[in-house]
PDB file with one MODEL, atoms N, CA, C and O in Angstrom:
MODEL        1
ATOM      1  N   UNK A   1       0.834  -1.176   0.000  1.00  0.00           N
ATOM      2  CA  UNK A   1       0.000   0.000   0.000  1.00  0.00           C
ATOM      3  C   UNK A   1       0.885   1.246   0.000  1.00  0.00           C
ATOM      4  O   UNK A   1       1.293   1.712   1.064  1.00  0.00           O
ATOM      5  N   UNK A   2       1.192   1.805  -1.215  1.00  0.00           N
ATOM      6  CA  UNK A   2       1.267   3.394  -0.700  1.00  0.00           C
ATOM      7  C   UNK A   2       0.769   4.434  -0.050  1.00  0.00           C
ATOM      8  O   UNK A   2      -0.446   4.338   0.125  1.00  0.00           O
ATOM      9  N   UNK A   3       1.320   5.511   0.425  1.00  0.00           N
ATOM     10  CA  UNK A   3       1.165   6.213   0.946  1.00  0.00           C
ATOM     11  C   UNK A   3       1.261   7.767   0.552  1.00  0.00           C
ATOM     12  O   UNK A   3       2.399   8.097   0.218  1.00  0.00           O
ATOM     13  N   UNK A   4       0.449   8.631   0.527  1.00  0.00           N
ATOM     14  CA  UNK A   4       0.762   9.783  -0.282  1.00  0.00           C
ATOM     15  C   UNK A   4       1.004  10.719   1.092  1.00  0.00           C
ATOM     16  O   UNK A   4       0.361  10.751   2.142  1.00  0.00           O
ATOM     17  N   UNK A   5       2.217  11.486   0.650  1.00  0.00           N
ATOM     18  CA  UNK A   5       2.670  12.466   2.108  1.00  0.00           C
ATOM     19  C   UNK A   5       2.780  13.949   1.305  1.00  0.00           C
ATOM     20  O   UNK A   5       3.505  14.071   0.318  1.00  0.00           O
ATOM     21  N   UNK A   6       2.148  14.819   1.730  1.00  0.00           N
ATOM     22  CA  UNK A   6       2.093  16.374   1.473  1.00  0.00           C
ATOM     23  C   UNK A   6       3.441  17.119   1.709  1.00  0.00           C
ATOM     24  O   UNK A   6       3.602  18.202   1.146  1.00  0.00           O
ATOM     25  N   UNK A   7       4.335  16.652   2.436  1.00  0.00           N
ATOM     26  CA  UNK A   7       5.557  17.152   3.128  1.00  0.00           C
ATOM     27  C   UNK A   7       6.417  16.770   3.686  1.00  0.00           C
ATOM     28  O   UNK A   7       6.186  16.298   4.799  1.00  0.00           O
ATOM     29  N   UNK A   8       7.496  16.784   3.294  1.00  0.00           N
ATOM     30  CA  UNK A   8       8.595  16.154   4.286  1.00  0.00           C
ATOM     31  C   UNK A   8       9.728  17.298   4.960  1.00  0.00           C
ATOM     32  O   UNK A   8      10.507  17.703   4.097  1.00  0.00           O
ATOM     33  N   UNK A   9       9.906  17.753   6.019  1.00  0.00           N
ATOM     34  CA  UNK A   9      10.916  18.389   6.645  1.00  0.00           C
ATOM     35  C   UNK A   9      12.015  17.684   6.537  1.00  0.00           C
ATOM     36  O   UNK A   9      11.804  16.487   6.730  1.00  0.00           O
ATOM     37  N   UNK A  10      13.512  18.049   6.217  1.00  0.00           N
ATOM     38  CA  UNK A  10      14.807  17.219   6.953  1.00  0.00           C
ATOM     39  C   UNK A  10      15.695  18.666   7.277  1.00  0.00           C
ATOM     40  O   UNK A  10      16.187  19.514   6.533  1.00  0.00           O
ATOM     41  N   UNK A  11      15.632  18.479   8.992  1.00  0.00           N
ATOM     42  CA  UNK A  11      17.015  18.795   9.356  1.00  0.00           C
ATOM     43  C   UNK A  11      18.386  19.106   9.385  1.00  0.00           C
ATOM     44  O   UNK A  11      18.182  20.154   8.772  1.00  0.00           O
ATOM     45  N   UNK A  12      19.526  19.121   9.545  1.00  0.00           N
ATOM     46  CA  UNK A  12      20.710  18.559   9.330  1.00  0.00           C
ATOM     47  C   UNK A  12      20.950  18.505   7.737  1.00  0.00           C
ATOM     48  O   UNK A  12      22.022  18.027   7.365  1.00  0.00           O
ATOM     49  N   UNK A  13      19.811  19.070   6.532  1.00  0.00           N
ATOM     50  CA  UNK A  13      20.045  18.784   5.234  1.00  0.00           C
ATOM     51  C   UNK A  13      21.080  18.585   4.747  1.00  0.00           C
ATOM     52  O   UNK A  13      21.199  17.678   3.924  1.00  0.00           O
ATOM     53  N   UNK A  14      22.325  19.515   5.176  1.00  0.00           N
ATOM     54  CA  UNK A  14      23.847  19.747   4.400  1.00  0.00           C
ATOM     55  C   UNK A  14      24.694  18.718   4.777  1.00  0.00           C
ATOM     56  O   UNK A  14      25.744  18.523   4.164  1.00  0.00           O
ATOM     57  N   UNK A  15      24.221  17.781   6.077  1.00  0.00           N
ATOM     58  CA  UNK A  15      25.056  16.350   6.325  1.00  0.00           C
ATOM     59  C   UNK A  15      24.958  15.322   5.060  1.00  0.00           C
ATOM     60  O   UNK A  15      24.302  15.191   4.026  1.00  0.00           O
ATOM     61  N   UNK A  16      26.128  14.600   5.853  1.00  0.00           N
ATOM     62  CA  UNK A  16      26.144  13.134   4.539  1.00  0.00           C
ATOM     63  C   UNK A  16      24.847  12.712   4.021  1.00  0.00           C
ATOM     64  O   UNK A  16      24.374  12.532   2.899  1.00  0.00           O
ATOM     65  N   UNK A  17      24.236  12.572   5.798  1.00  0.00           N
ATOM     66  CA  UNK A  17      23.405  11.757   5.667  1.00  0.00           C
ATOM     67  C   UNK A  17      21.823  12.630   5.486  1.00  0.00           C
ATOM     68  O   UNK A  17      20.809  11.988   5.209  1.00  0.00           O
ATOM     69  N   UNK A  18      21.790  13.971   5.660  1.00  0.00           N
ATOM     70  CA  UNK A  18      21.121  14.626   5.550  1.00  0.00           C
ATOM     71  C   UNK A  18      20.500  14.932   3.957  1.00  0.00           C
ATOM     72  O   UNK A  18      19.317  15.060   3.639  1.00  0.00           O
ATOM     73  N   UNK A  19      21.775  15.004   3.041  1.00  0.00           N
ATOM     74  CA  UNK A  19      21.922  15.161   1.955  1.00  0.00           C
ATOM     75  C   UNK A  19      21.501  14.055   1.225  1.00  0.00           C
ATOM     76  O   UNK A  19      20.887  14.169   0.165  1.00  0.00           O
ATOM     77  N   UNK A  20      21.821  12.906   1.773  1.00  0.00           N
ATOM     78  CA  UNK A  20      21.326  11.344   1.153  1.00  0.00           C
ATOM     79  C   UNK A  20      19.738  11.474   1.162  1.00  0.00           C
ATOM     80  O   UNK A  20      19.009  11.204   0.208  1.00  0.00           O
ATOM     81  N   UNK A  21      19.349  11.916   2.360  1.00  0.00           N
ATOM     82  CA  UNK A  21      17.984  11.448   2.533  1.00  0.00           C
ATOM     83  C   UNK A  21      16.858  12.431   1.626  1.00  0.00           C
ATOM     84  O   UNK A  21      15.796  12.011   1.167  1.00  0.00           O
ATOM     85  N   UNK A  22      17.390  13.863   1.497  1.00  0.00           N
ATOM     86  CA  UNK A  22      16.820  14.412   0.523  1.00  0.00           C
ATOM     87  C   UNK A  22      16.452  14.126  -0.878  1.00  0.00           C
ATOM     88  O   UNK A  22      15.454  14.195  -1.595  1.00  0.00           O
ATOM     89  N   UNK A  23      17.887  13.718  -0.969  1.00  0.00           N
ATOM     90  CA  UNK A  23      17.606  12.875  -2.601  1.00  0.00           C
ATOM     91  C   UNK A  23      16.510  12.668  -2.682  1.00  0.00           C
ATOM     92  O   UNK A  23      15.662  13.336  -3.272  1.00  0.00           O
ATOM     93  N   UNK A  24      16.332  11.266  -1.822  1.00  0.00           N
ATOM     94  CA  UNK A  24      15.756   9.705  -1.999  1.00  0.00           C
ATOM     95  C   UNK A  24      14.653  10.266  -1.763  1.00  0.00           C
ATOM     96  O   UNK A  24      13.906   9.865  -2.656  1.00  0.00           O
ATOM     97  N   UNK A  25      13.821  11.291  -0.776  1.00  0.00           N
ATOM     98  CA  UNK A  25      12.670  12.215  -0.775  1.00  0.00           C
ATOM     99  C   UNK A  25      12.366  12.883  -1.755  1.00  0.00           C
ATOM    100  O   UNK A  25      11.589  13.679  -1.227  1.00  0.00           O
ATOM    101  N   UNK A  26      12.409  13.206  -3.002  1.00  0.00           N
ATOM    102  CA  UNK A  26      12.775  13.886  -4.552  1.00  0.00           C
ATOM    103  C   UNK A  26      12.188  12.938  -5.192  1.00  0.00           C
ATOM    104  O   UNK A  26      11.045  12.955  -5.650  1.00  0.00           O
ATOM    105  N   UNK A  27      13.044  12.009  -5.238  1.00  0.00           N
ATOM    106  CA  UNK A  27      12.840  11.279  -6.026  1.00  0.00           C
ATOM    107  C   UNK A  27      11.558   9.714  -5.715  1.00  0.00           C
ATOM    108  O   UNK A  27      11.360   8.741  -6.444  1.00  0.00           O
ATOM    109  N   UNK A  28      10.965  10.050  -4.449  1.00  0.00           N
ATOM    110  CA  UNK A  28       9.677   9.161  -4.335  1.00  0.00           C
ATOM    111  C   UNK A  28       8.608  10.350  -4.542  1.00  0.00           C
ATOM    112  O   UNK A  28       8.504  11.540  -4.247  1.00  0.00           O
ATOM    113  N   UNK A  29       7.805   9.263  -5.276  1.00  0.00           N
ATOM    114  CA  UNK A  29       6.890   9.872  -6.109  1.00  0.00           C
ATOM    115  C   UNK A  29       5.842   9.983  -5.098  1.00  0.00           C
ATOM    116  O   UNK A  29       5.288  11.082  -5.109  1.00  0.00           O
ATOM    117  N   UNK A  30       5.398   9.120  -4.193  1.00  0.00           N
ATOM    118  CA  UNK A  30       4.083   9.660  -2.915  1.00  0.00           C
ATOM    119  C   UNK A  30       4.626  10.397  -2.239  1.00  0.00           C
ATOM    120  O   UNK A  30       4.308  10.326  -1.052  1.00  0.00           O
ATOM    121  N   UNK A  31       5.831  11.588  -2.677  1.00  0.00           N
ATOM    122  CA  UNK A  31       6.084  12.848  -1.561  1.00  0.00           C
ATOM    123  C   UNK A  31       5.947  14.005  -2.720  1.00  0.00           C
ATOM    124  O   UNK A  31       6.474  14.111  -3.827  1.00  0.00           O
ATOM    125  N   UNK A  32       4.867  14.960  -1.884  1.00  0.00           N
ATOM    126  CA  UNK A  32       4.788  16.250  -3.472  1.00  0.00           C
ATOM    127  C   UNK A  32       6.068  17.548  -2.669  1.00  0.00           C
ATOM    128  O   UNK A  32       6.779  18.338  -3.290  1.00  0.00           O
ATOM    129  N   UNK A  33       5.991  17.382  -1.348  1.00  0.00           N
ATOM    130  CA  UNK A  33       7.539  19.008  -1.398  1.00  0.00           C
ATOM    131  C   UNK A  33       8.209  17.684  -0.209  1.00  0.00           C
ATOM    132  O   UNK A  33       7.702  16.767   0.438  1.00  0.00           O
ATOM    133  N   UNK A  34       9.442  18.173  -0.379  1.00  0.00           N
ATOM    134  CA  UNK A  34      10.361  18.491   0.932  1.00  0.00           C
ATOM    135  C   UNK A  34      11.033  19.565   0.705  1.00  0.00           C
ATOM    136  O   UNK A  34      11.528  20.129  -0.270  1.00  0.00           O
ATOM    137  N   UNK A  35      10.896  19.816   2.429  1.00  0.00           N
ATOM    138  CA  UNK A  35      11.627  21.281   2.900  1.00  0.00           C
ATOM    139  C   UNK A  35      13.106  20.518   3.577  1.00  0.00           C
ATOM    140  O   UNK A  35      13.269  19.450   4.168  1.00  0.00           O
ATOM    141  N   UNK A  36      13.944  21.498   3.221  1.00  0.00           N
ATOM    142  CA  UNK A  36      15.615  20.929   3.803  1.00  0.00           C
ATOM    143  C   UNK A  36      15.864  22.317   4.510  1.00  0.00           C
ATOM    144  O   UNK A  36      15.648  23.416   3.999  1.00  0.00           O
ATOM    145  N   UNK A  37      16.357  22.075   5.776  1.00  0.00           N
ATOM    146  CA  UNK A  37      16.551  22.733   6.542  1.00  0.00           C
ATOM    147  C   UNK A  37      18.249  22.600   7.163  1.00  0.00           C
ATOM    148  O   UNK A  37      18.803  21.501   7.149  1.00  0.00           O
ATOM    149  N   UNK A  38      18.960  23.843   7.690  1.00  0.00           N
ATOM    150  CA  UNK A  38      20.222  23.351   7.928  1.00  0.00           C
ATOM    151  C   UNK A  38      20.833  24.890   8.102  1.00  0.00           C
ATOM    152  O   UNK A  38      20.347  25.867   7.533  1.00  0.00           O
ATOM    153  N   UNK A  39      22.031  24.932   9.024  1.00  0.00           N
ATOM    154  CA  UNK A  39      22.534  26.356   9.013  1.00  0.00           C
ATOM    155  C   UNK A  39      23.350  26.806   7.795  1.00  0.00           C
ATOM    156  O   UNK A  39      23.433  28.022   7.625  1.00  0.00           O
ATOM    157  N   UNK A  40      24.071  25.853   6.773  1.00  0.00           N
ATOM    158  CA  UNK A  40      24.402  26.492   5.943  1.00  0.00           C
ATOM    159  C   UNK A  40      23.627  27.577   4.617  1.00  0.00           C
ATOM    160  O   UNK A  40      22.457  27.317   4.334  1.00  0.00           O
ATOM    161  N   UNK A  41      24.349  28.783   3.844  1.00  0.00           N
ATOM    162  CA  UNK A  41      23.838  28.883   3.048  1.00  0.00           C
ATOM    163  C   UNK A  41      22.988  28.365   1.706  1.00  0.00           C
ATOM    164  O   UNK A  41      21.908  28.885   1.425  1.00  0.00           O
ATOM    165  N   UNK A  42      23.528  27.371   0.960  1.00  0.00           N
ATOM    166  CA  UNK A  42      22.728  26.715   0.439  1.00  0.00           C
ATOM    167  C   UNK A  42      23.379  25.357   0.300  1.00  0.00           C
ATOM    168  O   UNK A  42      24.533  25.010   0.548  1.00  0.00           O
ATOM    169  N   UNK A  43      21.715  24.270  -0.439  1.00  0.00           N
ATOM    170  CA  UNK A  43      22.764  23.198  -0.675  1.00  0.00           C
ATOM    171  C   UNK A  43      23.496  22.932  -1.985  1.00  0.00           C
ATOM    172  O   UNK A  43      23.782  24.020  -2.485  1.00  0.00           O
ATOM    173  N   UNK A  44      23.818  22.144  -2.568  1.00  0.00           N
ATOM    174  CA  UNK A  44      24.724  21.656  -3.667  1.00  0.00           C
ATOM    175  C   UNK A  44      23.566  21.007  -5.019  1.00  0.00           C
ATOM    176  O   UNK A  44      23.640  21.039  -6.247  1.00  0.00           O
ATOM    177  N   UNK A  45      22.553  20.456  -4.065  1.00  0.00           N
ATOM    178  CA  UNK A  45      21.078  19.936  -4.776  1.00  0.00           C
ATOM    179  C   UNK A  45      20.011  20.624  -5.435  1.00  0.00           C
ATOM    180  O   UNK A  45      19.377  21.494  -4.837  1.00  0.00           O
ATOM    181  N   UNK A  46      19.825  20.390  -6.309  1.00  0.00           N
ATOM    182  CA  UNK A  46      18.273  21.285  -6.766  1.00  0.00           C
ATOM    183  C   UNK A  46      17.094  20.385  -7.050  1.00  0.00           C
ATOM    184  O   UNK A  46      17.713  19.546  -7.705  1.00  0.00           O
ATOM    185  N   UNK A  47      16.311  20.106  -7.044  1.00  0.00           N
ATOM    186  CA  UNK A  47      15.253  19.493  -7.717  1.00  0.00           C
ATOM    187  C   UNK A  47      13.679  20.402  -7.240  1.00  0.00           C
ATOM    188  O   UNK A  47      13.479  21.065  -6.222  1.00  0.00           O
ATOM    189  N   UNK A  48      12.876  20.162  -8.232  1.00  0.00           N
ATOM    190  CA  UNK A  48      11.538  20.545  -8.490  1.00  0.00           C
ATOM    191  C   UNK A  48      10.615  20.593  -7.431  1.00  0.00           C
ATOM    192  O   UNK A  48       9.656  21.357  -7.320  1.00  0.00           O
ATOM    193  N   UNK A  49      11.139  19.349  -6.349  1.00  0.00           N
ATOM    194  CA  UNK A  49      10.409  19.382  -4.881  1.00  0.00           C
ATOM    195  C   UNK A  49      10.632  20.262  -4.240  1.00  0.00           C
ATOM    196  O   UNK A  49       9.778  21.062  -3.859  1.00  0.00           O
ATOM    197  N   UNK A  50      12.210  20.329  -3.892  1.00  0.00           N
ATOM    198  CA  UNK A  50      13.085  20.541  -2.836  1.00  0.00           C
ATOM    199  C   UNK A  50      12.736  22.665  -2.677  1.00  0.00           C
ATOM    200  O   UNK A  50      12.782  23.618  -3.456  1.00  0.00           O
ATOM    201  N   UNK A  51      12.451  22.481  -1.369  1.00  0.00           N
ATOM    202  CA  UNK A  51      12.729  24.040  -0.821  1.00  0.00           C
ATOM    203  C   UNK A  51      13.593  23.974   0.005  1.00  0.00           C
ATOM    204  O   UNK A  51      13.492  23.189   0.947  1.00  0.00           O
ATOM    205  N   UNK A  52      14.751  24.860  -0.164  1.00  0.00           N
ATOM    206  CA  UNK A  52      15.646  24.613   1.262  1.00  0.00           C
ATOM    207  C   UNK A  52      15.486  26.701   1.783  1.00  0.00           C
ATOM    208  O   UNK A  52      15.182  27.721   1.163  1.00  0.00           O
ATOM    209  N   UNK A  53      15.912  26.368   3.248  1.00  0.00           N
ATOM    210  CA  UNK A  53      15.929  27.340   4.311  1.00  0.00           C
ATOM    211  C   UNK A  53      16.689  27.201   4.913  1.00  0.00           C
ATOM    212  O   UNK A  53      16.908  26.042   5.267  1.00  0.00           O
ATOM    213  N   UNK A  54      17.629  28.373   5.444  1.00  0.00           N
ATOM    214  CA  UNK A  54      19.171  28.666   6.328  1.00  0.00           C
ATOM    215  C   UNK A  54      18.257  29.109   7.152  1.00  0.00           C
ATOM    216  O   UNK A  54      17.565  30.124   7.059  1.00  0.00           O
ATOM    217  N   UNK A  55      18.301  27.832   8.438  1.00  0.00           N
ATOM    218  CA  UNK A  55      18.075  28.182   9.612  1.00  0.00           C
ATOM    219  C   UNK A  55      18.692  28.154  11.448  1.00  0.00           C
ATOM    220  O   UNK A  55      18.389  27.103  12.014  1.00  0.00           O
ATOM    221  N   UNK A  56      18.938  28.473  11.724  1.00  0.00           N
ATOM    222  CA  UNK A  56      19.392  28.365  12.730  1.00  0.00           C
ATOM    223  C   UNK A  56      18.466  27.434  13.980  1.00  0.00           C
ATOM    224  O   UNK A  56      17.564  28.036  14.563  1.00  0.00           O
ATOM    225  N   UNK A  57      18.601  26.732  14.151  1.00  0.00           N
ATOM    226  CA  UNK A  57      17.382  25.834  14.932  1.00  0.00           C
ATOM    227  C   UNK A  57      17.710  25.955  16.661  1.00  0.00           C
ATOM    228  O   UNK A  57      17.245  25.318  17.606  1.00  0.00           O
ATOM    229  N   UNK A  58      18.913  27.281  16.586  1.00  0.00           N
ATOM    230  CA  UNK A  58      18.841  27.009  18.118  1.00  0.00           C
ATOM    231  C   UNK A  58      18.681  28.290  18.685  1.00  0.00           C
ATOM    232  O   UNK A  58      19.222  28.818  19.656  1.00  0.00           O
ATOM    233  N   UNK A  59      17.643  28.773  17.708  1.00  0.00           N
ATOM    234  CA  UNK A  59      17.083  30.625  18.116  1.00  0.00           C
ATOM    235  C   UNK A  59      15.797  29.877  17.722  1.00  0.00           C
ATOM    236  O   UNK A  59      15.648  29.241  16.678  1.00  0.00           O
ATOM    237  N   UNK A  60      14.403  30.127  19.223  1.00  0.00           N
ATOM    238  CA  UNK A  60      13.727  29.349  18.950  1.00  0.00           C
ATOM    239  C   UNK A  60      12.582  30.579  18.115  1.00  0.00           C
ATOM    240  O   UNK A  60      11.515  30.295  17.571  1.00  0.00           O
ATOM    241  N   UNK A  61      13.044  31.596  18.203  1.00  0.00           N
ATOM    242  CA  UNK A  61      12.318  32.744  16.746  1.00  0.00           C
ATOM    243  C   UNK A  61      12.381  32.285  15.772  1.00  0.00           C
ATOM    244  O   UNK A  61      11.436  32.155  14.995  1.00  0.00           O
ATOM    245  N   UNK A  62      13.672  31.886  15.563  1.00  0.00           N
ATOM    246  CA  UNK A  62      13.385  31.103  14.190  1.00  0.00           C
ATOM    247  C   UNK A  62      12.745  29.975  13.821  1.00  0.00           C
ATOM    248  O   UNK A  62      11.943  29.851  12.896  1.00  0.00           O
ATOM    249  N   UNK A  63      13.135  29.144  14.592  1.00  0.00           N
ATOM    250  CA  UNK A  63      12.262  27.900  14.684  1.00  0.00           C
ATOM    251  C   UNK A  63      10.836  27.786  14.377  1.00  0.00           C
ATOM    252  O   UNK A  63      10.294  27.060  13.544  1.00  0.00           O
ATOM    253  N   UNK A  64      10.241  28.760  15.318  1.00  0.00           N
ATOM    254  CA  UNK A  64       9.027  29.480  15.502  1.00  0.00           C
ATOM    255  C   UNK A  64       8.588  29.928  13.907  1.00  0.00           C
ATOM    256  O   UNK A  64       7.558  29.477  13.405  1.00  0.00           O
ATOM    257  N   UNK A  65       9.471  30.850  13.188  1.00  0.00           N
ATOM    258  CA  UNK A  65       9.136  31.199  11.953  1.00  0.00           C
ATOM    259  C   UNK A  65       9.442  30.273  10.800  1.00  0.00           C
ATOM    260  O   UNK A  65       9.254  30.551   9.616  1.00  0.00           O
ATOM    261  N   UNK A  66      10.006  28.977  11.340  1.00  0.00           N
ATOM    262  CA  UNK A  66       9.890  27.965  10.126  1.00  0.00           C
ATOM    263  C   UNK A  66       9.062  27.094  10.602  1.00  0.00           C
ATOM    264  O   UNK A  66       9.033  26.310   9.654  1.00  0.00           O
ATOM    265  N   UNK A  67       8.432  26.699  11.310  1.00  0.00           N
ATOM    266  CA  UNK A  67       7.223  26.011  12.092  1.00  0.00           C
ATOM    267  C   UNK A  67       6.239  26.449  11.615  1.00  0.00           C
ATOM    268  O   UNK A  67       5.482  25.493  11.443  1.00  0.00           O
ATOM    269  N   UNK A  68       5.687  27.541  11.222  1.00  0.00           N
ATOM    270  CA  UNK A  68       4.631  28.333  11.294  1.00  0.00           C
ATOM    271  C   UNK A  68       4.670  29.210  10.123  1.00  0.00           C
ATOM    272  O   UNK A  68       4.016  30.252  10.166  1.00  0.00           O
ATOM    273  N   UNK A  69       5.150  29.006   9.392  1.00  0.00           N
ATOM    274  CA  UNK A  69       5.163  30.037   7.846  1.00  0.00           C
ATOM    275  C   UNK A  69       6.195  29.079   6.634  1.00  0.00           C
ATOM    276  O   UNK A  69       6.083  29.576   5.513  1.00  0.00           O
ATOM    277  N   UNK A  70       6.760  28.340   6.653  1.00  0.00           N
ATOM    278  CA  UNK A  70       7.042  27.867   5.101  1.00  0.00           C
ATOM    279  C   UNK A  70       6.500  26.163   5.384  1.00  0.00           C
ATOM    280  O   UNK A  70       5.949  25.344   4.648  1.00  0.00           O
ATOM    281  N   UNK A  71       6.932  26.122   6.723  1.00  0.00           N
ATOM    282  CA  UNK A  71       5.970  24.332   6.868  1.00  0.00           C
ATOM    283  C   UNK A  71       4.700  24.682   6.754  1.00  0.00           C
ATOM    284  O   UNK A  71       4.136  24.147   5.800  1.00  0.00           O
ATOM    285  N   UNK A  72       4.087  25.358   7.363  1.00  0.00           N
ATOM    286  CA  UNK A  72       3.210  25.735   7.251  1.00  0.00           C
ATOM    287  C   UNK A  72       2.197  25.296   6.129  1.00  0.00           C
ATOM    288  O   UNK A  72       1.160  24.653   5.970  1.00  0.00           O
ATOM    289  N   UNK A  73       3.553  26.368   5.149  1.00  0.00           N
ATOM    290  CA  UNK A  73       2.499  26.543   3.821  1.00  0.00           C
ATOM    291  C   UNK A  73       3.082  25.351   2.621  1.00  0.00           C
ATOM    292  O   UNK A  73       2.578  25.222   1.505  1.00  0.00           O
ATOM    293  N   UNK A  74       4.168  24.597   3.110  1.00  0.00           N
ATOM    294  CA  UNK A  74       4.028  23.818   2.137  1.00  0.00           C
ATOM    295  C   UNK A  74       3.315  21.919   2.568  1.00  0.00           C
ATOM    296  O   UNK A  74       3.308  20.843   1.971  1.00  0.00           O
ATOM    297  N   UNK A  75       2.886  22.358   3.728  1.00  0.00           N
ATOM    298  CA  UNK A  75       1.665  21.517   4.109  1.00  0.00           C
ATOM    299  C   UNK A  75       2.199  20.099   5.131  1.00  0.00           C
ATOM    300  O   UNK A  75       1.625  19.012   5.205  1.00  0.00           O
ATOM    301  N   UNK A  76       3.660  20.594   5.962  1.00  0.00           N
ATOM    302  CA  UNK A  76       4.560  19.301   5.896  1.00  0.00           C
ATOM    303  C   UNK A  76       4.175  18.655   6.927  1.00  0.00           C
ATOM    304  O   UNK A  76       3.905  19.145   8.024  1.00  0.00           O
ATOM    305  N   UNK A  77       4.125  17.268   6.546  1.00  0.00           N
ATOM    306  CA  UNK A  77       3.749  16.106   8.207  1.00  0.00           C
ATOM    307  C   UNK A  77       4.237  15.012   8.638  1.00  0.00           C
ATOM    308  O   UNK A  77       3.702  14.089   9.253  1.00  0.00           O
ATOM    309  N   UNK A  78       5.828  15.241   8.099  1.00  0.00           N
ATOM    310  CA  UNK A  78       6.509  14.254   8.636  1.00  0.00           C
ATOM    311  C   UNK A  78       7.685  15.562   8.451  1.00  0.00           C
ATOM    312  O   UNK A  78       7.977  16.254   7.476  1.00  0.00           O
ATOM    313  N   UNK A  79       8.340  15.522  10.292  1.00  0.00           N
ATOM    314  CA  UNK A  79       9.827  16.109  10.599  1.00  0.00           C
ATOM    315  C   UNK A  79      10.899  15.103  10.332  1.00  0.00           C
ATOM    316  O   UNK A  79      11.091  14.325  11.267  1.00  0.00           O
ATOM    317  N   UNK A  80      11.455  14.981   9.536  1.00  0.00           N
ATOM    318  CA  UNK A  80      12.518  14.136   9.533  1.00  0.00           C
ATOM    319  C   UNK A  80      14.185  14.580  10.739  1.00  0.00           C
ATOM    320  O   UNK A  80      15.065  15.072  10.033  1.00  0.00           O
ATOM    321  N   UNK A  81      14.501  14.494  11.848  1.00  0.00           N
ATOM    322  CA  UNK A  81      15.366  15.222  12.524  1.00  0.00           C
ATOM    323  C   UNK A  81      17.202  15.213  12.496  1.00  0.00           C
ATOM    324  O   UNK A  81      17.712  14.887  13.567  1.00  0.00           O
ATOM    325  N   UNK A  82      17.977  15.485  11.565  1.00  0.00           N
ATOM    326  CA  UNK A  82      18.997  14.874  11.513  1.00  0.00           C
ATOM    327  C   UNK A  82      20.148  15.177  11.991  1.00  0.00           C
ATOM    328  O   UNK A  82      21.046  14.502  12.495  1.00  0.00           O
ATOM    329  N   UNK A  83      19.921  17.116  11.607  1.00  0.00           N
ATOM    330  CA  UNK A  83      20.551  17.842  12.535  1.00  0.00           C
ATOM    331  C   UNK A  83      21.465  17.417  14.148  1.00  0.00           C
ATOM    332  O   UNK A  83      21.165  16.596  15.014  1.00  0.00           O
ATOM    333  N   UNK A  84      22.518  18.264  14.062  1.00  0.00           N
ATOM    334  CA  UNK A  84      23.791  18.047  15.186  1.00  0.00           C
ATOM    335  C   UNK A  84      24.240  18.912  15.440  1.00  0.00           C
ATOM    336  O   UNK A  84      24.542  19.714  14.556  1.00  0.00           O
ATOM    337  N   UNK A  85      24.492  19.159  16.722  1.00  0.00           N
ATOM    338  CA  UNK A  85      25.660  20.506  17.026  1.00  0.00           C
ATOM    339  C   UNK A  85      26.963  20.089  16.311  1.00  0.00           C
ATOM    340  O   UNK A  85      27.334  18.915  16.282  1.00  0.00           O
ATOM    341  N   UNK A  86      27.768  21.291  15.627  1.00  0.00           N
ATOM    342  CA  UNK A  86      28.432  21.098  15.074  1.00  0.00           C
ATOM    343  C   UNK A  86      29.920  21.127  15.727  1.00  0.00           C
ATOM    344  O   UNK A  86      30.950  20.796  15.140  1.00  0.00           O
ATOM    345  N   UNK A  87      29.798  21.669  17.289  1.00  0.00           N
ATOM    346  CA  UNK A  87      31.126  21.840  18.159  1.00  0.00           C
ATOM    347  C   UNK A  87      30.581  20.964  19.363  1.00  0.00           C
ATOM    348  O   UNK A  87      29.409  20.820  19.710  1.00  0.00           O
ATOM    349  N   UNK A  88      31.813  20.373  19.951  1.00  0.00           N
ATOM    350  CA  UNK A  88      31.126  19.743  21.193  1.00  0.00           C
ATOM    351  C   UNK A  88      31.028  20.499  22.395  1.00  0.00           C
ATOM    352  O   UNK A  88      30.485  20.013  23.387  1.00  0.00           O
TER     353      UNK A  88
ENDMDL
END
């Protein structure tokens, strides 16, 4: 049984594994956006789904304004979380 999903969030987008998982979200056909999220400026990826946003996830204003205005509006209901502090 498929499943049709309106949205996918990922985290951590600009990681290995962050970056892997976007793909593979692109390219399944029961997902219509993912949003990639991550502190760098942009990513290296483009595709037709993909929205990405430079966010800082540990200013919770921002958080707040990607919670509530681009998830929002691109309808998303699965957080994918991949994100890491990047210093210990």
């Amino acid at each position: 049984m498929r499943v049709h999903i309106q949205g996918v969030m990922v985290t951590g987008a600009t990681t290995p594994i962050g970056e892997r998982l976007v793909r593979q979200l692109c390219e399944d056909h029961g997902i219509d956006n993912v949003l990639a999220v991550a502190a760098e400026d942009a990513m290296a990826f483009e595709h037709e789904k993909l929205v990405y946003r430079k966010v800082d996830l540990g200013r919770s204003r921002r958080a707040h304004e990607l919670l509530f205005g681009i998830a929002k509006d691109l309808e998303i209901e699965v957080l994918v979380h991949t994100s890491m502090h990047r210093a210990a």
